[in-house]
Structures are given as C-alpha cells and as structure tokens.
Short mmCIF file of the C-alpha atoms (twelve columns), coordinates in Angstrom:
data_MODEL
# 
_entry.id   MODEL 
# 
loop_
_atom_site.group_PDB 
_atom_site.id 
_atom_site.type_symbol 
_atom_site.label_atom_id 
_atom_site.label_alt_id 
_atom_site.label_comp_id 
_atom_site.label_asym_id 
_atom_site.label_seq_id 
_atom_site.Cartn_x 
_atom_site.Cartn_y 
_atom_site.Cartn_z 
_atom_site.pdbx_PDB_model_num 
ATOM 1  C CA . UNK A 1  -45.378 -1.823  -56.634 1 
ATOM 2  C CA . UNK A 2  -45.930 1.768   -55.428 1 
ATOM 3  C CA . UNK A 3  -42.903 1.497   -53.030 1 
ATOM 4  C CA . UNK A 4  -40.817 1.052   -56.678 1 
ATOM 5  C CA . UNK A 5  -42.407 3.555   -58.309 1 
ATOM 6  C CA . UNK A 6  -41.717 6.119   -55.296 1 
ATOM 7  C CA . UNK A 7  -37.817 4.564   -55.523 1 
ATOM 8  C CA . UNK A 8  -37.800 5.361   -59.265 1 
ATOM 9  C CA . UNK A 9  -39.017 8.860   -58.265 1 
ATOM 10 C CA . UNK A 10 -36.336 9.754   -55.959 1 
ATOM 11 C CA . UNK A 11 -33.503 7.953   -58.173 1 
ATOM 12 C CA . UNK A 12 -34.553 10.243  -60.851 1 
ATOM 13 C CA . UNK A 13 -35.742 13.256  -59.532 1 
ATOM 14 C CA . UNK A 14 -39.650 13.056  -60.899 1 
ATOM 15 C CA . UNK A 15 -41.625 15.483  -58.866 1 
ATOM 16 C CA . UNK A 16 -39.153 16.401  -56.767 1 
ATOM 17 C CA . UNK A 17 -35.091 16.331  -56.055 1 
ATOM 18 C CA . UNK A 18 -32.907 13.146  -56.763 1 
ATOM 19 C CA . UNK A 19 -32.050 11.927  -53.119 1 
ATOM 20 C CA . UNK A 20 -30.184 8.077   -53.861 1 
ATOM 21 C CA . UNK A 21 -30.481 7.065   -50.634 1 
ATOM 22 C CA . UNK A 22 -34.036 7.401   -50.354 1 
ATOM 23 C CA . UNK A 23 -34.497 5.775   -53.695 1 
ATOM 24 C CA . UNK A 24 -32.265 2.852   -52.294 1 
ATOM 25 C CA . UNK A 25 -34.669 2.649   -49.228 1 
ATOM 26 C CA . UNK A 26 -37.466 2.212   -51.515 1 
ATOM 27 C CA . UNK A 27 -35.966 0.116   -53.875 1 
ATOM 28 C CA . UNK A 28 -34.730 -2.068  -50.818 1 
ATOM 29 C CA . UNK A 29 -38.516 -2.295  -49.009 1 
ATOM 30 C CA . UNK A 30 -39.621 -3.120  -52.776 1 
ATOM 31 C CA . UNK A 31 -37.049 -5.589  -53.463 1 
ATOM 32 C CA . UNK A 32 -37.989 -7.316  -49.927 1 
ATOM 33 C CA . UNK A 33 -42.132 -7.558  -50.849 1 
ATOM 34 C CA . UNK A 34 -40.588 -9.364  -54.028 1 
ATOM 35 C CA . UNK A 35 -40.566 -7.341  -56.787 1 
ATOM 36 C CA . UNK A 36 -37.852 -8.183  -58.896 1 
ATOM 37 C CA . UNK A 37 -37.625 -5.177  -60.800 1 
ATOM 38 C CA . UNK A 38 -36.629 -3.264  -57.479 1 
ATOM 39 C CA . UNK A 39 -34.370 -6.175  -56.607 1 
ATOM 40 C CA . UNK A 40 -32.796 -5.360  -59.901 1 
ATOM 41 C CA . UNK A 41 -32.653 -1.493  -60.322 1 
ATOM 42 C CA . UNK A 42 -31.337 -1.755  -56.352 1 
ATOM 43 C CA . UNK A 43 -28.318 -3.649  -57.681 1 
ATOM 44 C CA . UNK A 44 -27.877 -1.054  -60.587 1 
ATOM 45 C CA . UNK A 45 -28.483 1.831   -57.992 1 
ATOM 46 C CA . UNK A 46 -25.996 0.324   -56.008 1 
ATOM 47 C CA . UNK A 47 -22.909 0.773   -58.599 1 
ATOM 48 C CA . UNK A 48 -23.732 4.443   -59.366 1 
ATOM 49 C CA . UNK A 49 -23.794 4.793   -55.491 1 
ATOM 50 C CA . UNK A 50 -21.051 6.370   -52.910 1 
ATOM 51 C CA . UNK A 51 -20.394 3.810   -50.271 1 
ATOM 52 C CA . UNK A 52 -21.388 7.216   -48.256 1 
ATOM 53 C CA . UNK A 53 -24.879 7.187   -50.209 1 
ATOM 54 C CA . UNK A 54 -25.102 2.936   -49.702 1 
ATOM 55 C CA . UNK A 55 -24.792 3.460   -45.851 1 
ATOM 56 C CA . UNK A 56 -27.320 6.357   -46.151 1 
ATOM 57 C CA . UNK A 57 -29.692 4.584   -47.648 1 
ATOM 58 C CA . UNK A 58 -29.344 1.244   -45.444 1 
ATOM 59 C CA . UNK A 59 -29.193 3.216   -41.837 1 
ATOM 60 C CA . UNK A 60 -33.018 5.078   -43.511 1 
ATOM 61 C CA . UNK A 61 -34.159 1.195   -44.279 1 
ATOM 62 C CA . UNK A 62 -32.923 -0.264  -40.900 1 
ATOM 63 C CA . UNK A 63 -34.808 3.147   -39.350 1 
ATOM 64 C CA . UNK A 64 -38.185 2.567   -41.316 1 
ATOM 65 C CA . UNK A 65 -39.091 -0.756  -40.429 1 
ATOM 66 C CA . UNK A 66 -41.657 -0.850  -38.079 1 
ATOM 67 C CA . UNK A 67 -41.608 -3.750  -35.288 1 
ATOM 68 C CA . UNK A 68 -44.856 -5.644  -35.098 1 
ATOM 69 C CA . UNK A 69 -46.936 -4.488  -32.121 1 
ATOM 70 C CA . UNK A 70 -47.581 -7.419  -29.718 1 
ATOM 71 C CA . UNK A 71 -49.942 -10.117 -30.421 1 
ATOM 72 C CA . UNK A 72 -53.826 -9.561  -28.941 1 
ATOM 73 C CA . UNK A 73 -53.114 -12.955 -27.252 1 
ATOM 74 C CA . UNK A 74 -50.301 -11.569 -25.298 1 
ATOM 75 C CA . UNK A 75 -52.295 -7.964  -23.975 1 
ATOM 76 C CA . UNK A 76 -54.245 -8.094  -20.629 1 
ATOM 77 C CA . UNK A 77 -57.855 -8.251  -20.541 1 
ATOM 78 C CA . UNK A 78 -59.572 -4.711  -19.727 1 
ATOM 79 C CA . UNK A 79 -60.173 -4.077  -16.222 1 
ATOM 80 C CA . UNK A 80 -57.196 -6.344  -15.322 1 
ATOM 81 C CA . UNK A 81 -54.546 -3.829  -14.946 1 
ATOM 82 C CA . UNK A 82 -55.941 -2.933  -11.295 1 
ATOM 83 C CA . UNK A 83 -54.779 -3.776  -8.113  1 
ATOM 84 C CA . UNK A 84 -55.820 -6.790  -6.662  1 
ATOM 85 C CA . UNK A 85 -57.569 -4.425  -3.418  1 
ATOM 86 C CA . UNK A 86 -60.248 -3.941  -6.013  1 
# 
C-alpha cells in the first residue's frame, strides 16, 4: 500500500513536484504486489500519459527491480574458497 500512496504522491505533486513517470513506476510495483487500486489509477495514468512519459516510467520499473541474490544452498561453505595446497 505505501508503494500507491508514494505513486499518488508523485502523480499529484503532494510534497513535492509531479514527475508521471515516477508515479507510473510506483503505481506499476503496486499494481504487481496486487493492489487493485494501483492496477486501476495505472490504467488512468496511462491515458493522461505521453508515450514519451509511458516509456519513462517503464525503462525506471525495468531499472528498479532488484534480482534475487543467490540461494544459501548454492554459496560455498567458509573456508572453501582456498586452494586445495592448503
């Protein structure tokens, strides 16, 4: 819910400066955790958009999602990264 309300922020300029395409980024990582009121003011952010602004806003999405780090299973033990002299 706080990724919508910081979407709503920056689609209406509430403590700061309107910036659409960060308020699409939001709405968009909102809309993804399942909040359908993001899902829905996306789509409405979407028509008052530039396809300029849409592009913005999807290239900041693509750029803020984080890759899971590997799995513990798949790191080496400590003291395993030595040679095999050792």
């Amino acid at each position: 819910m706080a990724q919508y309300n910081l979407a709503r922020r920056y689609e209406v300029g509430n403590g700061g400066s309107v910036d659409k395409a960060e308020a699409h980024k939001w709405h968009r990582l909102a809309a993804r955790q399942g909040i359908a009121d993001a899902a829905k003011a996306l789509d409405d952010l979407k028509n008052r958009l530039t396809g300029e602004e849409i592009t913005e806003g999807q290239r900041r999405f693509a750029t803020f999602i984080v890759r899971k780090p590997p799995s513990a299973s798949s790191k080496q033990p400590a003291g395993s990264r030595g040679s095999a002299a050792e």
